[in-house]
Structure formats: structure tokens, C-alpha cells
C-alpha angles and dihedrals in degrees: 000000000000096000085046089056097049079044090053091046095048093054092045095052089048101052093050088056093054093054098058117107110272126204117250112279085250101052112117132134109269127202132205136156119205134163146126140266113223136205123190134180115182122191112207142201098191120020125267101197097255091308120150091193123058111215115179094248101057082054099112124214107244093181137057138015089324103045126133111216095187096062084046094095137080128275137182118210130190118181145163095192095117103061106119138174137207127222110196133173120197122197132166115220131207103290092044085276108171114225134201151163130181127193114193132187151155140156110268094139131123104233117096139071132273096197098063110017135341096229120144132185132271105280120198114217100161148025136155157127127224136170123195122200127221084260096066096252109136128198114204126180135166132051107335146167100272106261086239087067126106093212117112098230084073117106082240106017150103102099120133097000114166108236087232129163087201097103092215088075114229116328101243090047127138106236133137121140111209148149100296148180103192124174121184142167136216134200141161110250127163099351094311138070121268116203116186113193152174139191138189108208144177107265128206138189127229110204132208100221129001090211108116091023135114113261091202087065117062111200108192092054087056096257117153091022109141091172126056128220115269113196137164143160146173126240132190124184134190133163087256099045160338146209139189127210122182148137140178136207128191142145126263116201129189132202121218116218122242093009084057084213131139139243127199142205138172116230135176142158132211121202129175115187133182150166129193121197104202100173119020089256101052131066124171127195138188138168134190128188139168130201143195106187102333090086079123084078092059088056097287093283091139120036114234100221136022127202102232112169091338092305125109118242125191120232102232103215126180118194126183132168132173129195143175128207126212109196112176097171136000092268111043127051140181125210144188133174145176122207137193141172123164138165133230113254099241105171095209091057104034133040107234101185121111102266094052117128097192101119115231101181149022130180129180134203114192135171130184151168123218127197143182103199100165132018102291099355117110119180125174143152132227138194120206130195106195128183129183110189126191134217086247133043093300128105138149126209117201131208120194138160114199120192116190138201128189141171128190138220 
């Protein structure tokens, strides 16, 4: 009887075990690696200080009381910086979850030496897991691209993305990569797909001036932050069109130095992006945002806060930018796009006289021509009219030709 019970439990236990859910015969973790090299060669009219990308912040005034004149001179740059790779795993779970992660680098970083080789360190840009569910429900933690952003690395973006060889990306973009929990859903709705989504994200202060902190709290790396960065936003996408609706809110938070006290402001951003694609060959884009202390998620242009009497005051920031897209053929593209960022003249946070060198705008006019002339080789060439204007009598205009060469694995 004994041995017949042990027999019994055995088989129970068994057969439990065999009607739990199983993951598909197929399922495995997969590993690939995949990336670009990338070759760039960027022809200057002022000089941007060995960069191969051209942010609107590193633009230099070359008139007025603030010029530098010794910016103000022509420089070639050629740079591999930029070639990245991907390292991604792929698994399905019990339940047909699909499960990923993605590590991204390069080596975009400032430390090594011209004169004997151009060399940088490993970067990393991205890394993450997710796991969707058969519902369409998707997990994603890690750093990540911010869920406000158009990119399409984002768990919700790609809507109203620039085709642009600058590898700064456009200058009003969305686009901060940062420690991350994201959720998001997806579901087919009048032809298209809608995806509904949240983060909670780290957030960080840029601060106008560091005169009056504390020098033992460092702001922009999120130090000091008691409250996190909540976004969301809501996509729908067609073959037609798209469009991309999103915000975020948080609280930025200052220590004096010496009193070890706190100061607090609310902050938050709106974007809404689209594109539109009318005919096959033709695909316009367009994105507008505001913001009221978040500007460090457009590339740090704009502050966020200002100390003003020992009160914190938010910078208010507006950004906009419109393409089109000419594609002839799979292989070959023309572009053209306007940007546009500008800040709001608060006296109390910006000097406004004429000899002010806050910048207050910057605007942007770029063409370019983008070609796959071999499997896996892309080659294409850009010109880029850039302007920085002050609050006071000085300004700065940039002329730059980029030429790009890339080849994918």
C-alpha cells in the first residue's frame, strides 16, 4: 500500500507538471549582433570643436558682443565615432510571451587623441528587456529612449522623424535615453494600430547657473531628485498616416549650499507629432512640443530652472520642425526640413540687454540626398543652414556640408 501511495503521488505530481502551460517546440533564446560602421566627413564654416554630430548648442555666435572670433574660422572633420552595434536576444515564455532584450553602444564619447589615433571609449546608448504578451500588453525596463520621444527606438514612437544624415538628429527632437520602467498596449483600430503607454522615468535638472548650490549635489546627473518623471502618450498609426500625442510632468528640486535646504518646481512638456504619406513617394512630417522646465529633454538648448532670489523659476520653451520626403525608388530619397526652438524673454531668468549672450533661438534649414548603392552600403550627402540668436545683438549663422558612409550588418 505504501509503495502504491508513493506510486499515486509520483503520477500526480506528474501529471500536474504536464498541464502546465509549455513554451512552443521552437522557443529558444536567440542571439544575434547587428550594427553599422559609419564614416563621416563635415565641412565647416565656424568651427564645432571635433564634433561629427551638430547639435544647436555647440553653434557659436561670430557677431556681436558675445562673438568668438576664434570659432569664427573653417574646419574639416572626419570621424567614425558613431558606428554602433546591437546585441539583441529573442525568447518565447509559457503563454507565447515574447520576450527581448537589446544592448546598444558606440563610441560617441571626448576622451582620446587626434594626433595619434581617433579612438574613443565603449558608450553605452541602450539597454533593455521587454516582454509582450499575445494581447498586445508590453513590459519594458532598463535605459531606454523616454516614452515622449518620436524616435522609433521608443516603446510607442517613430512619428514625424526627419530623414537626416546629421547624426544629432534634428535640432527640436525628443530624445533623452535614461533609467526607465515603460508599459504600453497595442491594439488594431480603424485600419491602423493604436498603442496606449506610461513610464516612470529618472528624472534630472539643468540648472541655469551653479552660483548659490550646492557643489556636493549635482543636479543634471539626477542627484537630489526625490520625485521621479512620469510620461505618456497615445499613438495611432495607419498606412496613410500617424500621428503621436504625449507629456510629461515632474518635479525639479535644488539644494542651496551652506543652508542644505530645498527648493521645488513643477515642470512638464507637451509634444504632437504626424506624417502623412499622400502618394507612395511622398511622406511629410511635422512635430510640435512646449515646455515649462523639461527643455533637458530637447539636448539641453534651453535650461529648465533658473535661481532667481533664491526661488526657482522654469524656463517656458516652444520647438517645431516640418519635412518632406521624396522616395523615387527604394533605394534613393530627398529630403528637405525646417526647424525651430525658441524660449520665452523672462527678464528674471535672462539678461535681455544687448550685450546678453543667453541665447534665446535657434532655426535650422537642411537638404539632403540619401542613397543605397550596394546590399547593405548607404552613402548621402547634406547641407545645413544653421542660426543661434541671443536675447541681445548677438547671433551666429552656420554653414556645414556633411557627407555620410555607412555600411550594415
Amino acid at each position: 500500500m505504501r509503495k502504491f501511495g508513493i506510486l499515486m503521488a509520483v503520477s500526480l505530481v506528474w501529471a500536474g507538471w504536464q498541464a502546465l502551460p509549455t513554451p512552443p517546440a521552437e522557443a529558444e533564446l536567440k542571439v544575434s549582433i547587428t550594427g553599422d560602421v559609419r564614416f563621416n566627413v563635415i565641412f565647416s564654416d565656424l568651427i564645432l570643436g571635433n564634433r561629427q554630430t551638430i547639435p544647436p548648442g555647440a553653434l557659436p555666435f561670430d557677431s556681436g558682443p558675445a562673438a568668438n572670433k576664434e570659432l569664427d574660422n573653417r574646419e574639416t572633420i572626419i570621424d567614425a565615432r558613431r558606428t554602433r552595434f546591437n546585441i539583441i536576444a529573442t525568447d518565447t515564455a509559457p503563454g507565447n510571451i515574447q520576450l527581448r532584450s537589446h544592448i546598444q553602444a558606440d563610441f560617441d564619447t571626448t576622451d582620446g587623441n587626434a594626433l595619434v589615433s581617433n579612438s574613443r571609449r565603449l558608450r553605452l546608448r541602450l539597454a533593455y528587456a521587454q516582454g509582450t504578451m499575445p494581447e498586445g500588453f508590453t513590459i519594458r525596463f532598463g535605459q531606454v529612449r523616454t516614452i515622449m520621444s518620436e524616435y522609433g527606438d521608443n516603446l510607442i514612437g517613430g512619428v514625424g522623424v526627419p530623414d537626416v544624415l546629421d547624426e544629432n538628429g534634428h535640432f527640436n527632437q525628443i530624445q533623452a535615453r535614461h533609467p526607465s520602467l515603460q508599459v504600453a498596449w497595442t491594439t488594431k483600430m480603424a485600419g491602423g494600430d493604436l498603442t496606449i503607454g506610461a513610464s516612470v522615468e529618472q528624472h534630472a535638472v539643468n540648472v541655469k547657473t551653479r552660483t548659490g548650490l550646492s557643489a556636493a549635489v549635482d543636479e543634471r546627473q539626477g542627484s537630489g531628485q526625490d520625485v521621479p518623471l512620469f510620461g505618456g502618450g497615445v499613438r495611432f498609426r495607419s498606412p496613410l498616416f500617424a500621428v503621436f500625442a504625449r507629456g510629461a510632468v515632474a518635479k525639479s528640486r535644488v539644494i542651496f549650499a551652506g543652508t542644505g535646504k530645498g527648493e521645488d518646481e513643477g515642470v512638464w512638456l507637451g509634444a504632437i507629432g504626424a506624417q502623412v504619406t499622400p502618394v507612395p513617394m511622398i511622406t511629410i512630417v511635422g512635430q510640435y512640443h512646449t515646455t515649462e522646465g523639461l527643455s533637458r529633454i530637447n539636448d539641453t538648448f534651453f535650461p529648465d530652472v533658473a535661481l532667481v532670489a533664491g526661488k526657482l523659476e522654469t524656463v517656458e520653451a516652444r520647438g517645431a520642425h516640418g519635412g518632406v520626403q521624396f522616395k523615387p525608388t527604394k533605394t534613393l530619397r530627398f529630403n528637405a526640413i525646417y526647424e525651430w526652438m525658441k524660449a520665452d524673454d523672462d527678464p528674471k531668468i535672462f539678461n535681455l540687454s544687448s550685450a546678453s549672450s543667453d541665447k534665446e533661438r535657434a532655426q535650422a534649414f537642411r537638404v539632403n540626398v540619401i542613397y543605397g548603392f550596394w546590399t547593405r552600403w548607404e552613402t548621402g550627402v547634406e547641407y545645413l543652414h544653421g542660426e543661434v540668436d541671443s536675447f541681445g545683438a548677438s547671433d551666429g549663422a552656420l554653414n556645414v556640408v556633411n557627407f555620410r558612409l555607412r555600411f550594415y550588418f
